[in-house]
N, C-alpha and C positions, 0 to 999 in steps of 0.2 A: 633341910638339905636342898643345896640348886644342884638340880641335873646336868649344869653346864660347866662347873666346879670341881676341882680332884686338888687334892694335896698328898705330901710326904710328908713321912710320920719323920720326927727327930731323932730317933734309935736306931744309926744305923749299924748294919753289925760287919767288923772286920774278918775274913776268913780266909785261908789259905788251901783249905781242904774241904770234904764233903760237911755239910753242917744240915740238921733240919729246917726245911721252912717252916715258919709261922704264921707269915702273911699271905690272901691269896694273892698277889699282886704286887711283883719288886721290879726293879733295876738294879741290873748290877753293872757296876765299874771294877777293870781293873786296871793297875797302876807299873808302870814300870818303880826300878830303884830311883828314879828322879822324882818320885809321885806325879806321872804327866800318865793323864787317862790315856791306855792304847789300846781299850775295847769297851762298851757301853752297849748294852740291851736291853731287854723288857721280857718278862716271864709271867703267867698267867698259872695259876693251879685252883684245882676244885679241892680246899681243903676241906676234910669232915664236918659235922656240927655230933660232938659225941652225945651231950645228952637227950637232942633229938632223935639222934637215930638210933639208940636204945630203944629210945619206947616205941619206935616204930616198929621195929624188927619182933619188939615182944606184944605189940598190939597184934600186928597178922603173923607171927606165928601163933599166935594162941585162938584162934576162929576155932569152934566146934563145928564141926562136919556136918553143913546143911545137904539136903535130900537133894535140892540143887540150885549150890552153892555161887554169887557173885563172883563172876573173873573181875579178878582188880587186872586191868591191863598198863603198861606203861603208855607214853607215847611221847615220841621225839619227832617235831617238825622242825624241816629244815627247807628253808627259804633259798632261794637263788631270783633277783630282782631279772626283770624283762626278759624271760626268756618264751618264748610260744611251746608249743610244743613241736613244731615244726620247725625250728631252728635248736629243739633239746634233739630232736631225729639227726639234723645236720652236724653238729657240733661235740657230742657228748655220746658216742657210738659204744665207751665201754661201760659208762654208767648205764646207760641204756638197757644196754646186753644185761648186765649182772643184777639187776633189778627184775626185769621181766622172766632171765633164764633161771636165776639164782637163787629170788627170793620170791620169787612167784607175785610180781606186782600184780596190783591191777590198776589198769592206766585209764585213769576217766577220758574219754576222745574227745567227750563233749564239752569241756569243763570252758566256762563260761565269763569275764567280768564281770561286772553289775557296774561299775563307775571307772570314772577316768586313772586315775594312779596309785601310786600303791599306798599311799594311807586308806583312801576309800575301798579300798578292797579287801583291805585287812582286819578292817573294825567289823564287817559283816562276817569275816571270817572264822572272829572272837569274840564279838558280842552277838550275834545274831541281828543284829541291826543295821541299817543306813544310816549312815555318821547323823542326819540330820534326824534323825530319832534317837539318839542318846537322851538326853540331844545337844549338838554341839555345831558352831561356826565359825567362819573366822574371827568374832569378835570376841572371842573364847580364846581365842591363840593364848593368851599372857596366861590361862589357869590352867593349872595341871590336871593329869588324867587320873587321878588315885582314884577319884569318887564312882568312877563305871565299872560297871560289872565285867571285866575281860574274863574268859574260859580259865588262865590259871590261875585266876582267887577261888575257882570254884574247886581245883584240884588240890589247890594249896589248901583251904580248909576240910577235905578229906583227908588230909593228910600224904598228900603227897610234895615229895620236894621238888622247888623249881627250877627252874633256868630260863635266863633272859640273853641274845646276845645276838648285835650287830656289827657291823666293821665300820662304815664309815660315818664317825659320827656329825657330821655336819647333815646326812645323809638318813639319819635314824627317824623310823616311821612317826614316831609320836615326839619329833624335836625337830625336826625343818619346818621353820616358821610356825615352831608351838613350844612350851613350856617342859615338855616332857612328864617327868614323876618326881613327886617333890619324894615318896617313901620308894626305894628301888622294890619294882615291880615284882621282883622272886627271890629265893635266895640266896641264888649264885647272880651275880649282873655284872656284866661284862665292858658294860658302858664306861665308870672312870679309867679302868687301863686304858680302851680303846682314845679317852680324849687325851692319857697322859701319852700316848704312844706319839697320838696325831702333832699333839706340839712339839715334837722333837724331829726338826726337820734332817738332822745329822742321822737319823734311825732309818731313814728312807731310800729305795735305790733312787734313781730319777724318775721311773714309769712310777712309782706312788705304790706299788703290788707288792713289796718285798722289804720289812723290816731286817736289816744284814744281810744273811743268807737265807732266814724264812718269808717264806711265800705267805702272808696273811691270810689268803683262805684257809691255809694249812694250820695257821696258830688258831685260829677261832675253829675249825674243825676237831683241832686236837682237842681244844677246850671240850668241846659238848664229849668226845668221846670218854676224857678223864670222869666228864660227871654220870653218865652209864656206868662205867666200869665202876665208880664208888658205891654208886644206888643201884645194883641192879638187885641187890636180894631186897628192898626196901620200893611202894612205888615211887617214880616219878613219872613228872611234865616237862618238856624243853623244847624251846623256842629257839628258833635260830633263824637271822634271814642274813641276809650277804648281798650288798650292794655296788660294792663300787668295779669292782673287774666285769660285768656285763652292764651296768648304766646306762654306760655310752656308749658301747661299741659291739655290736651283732658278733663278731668272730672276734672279740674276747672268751667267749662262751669255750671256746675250745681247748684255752687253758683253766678252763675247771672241770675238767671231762675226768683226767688221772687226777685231781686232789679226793674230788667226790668217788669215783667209782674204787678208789684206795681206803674210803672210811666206808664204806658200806662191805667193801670183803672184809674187812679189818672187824668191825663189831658182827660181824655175820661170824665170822671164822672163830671170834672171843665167847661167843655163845651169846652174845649180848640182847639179837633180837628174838631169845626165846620167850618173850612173856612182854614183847615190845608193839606197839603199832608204830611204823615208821612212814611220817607225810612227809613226801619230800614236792615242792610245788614254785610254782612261780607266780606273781601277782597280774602280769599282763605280758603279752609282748613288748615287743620294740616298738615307744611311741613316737618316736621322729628318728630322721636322717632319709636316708635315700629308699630305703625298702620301705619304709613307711609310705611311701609316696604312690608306689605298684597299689596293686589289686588284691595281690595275696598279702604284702604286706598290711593291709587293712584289717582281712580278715586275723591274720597274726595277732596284729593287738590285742584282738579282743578273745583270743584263742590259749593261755598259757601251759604250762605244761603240769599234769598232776598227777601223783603216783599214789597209791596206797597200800605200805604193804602189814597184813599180819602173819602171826606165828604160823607154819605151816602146822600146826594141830590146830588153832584155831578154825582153818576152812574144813577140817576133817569133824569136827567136834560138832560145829556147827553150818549144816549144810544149805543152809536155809539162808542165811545172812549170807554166806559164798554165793549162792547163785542170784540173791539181789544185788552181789552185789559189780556179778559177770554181765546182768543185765543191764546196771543202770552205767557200765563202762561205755554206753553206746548209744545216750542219752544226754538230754542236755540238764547239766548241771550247775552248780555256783556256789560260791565264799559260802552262803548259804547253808548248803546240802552236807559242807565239810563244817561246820559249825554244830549242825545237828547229828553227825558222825561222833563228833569229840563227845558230845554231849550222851551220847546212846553207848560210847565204851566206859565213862564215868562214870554213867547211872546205871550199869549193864543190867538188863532182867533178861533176857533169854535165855531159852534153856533148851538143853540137846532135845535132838530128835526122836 
């Protein structure tokens, strides 16, 4: 498989009415009486995998009642590229709000880079490693990343299912000036829609932000939300990072204030983050233009924005890991400390109070 690569299947199906999907991933046209296309779009779905998710549902329903028993918890991280956390203060006032009021974040102050952009910051954040201890450099670029240990091979061979999913793909962590994955990285990957979307310049407003009428933070949010809402009685893992609306521009940040703080009541209000750890984070500030330049924008860079939230029975259940973890919101942190996070709700051993 090349990760750079997307094809249409030859079956295509004519409809006039409501029909089932099959695929996760169509275009659809339709045609006046003349057959002259007068509408063309892109659709994205989380379809099932049934005979997986059978045996999942009957592996952990069937756990005999240990004296004290492993929380399998979910967890969805979800990425937004350069934001600090002091332009997430400025920018992003209702996510803000409904995270810390709502779902009772906890917001690391201290949360730290370790390296300069957001690949290096991400591999520490899923391998536990400094890219050049994989190990890997740019002479590496042409070979793909299958062979490293990232956090969801470790969730996916416990049986949890996954999700993979970026927006702009010129733009994607492990393929701007790299090879990507020759085998797609989770179950669900998001990646060939997003390059079949990219080559269709007709799909586009002019700002680049809106395929037709949807907003592409919104189609790749719906995305992750579909695959919650299908796995929530079964675990999962999901990745999400989003680049291109804050890349370049510091008050871009402000039109993703209502897509995000609309999927966070949306799965909070669906019951969705009862048994969820939800990362919502950023890999660095803004590293050029004009605030880069100032004093504060320096400290910005290296300053991003990070939230962590659990079940509100989780901090009741376990009171001990709540107040490590009220303390360490006030500390300095990194890629690091949230790697060994993913790693300690995967392996969970603690036990009530």
């Amino acid at each position: 498989m090349d990760d750079n690569k997307y094809q249409y299947t030859q079956n295509g199906t004519i409809f006039n009415r409501d029909i089932v999907v099959t695929e996760q991933f169509i275009r659809v046209k339709c045609y006046d009486k003349s057959h002259i296309v007068i509408y063309s779009n892109y659709h994205a779905f989380i379809l099932p995998q049934p005979i997986r998710l059978q045996q999942l549902k009957t592996s952990f329903s069937g756990h005999v009642e240990e004296k004290n028993p492993r929380e399998t918890l979910n967890v969805v991280m979800i990425g937004v590229d350069s934001v600090s956390r002091l332009n997430h203060m400025r920018y992003m006032p209702k996510t803000r709000d409904y995270l810390l009021r709502h779902l009772d974040a906890i917001e690391l102050q201290g949360y730290n880079k370790v390296a300069d952009n957001t690949f290096v910051n991400i591999v520490p954040m899923t391998t536990g490693r400094f890219v050049e201890e994989l190990p890997w450099n740019e002479q590496k670029s042409g070979e793909p990343f299958d062979k490293y240990n990232f956090i969801w091979k470790n969730f996916s061979s416990s049986g949890y299912f996954t999700l993979y999913a970026e927006d702009d793909p010129e733009l994607n962590i492990f393929n701007y000036m790299k090879r990507g994955f020759h085998v797609p990285p989770a179950d669900h990957y998001y990646r060939p829609f997003a390059l079949a979307v990219e080559g269709d310049n007709s799909a586009w407003t002019s700002d680049h932000h809106c395929v037709g009428d949807r907003f592409e933070t919104d189609m790749i949010l719906n995305y992750t939300k579909d695959f919650l809402k299908l796995y929530h009685k079964v675990p999962y893992f999901g990745f999400n990072f989003l680049s291109r609306l804050t890349h370049d521009s510091i008050s871009n940040t402000a039109s993703a204030d209502t897509p995000y703080s609309n999927m966070f009541r949306d799965i909070d209000n669906q019951g969705l983050l009862k048994n969820t750890v939800l990362i919502f984070f950023s890999d660095h500030g803004m590293r050029f233009g004009e605030i880069r330049e100032t004093y504060i924008g320096k400290l910005e860079e290296r300053l991003p924005m990070m939230f962590l939230v659990f079940p509100k029975w989780f901090y009741k259940k376990y009171p001990q890991i709540t107040q490590n973890l009220k303390i360490n919101q006030n500390r300095l942190t990194t890629p690091f400390d949230i790697y060994e996070t993913l790693k300690d709700i995967l392996y969970f051993t603690a036990v009530t109070a």
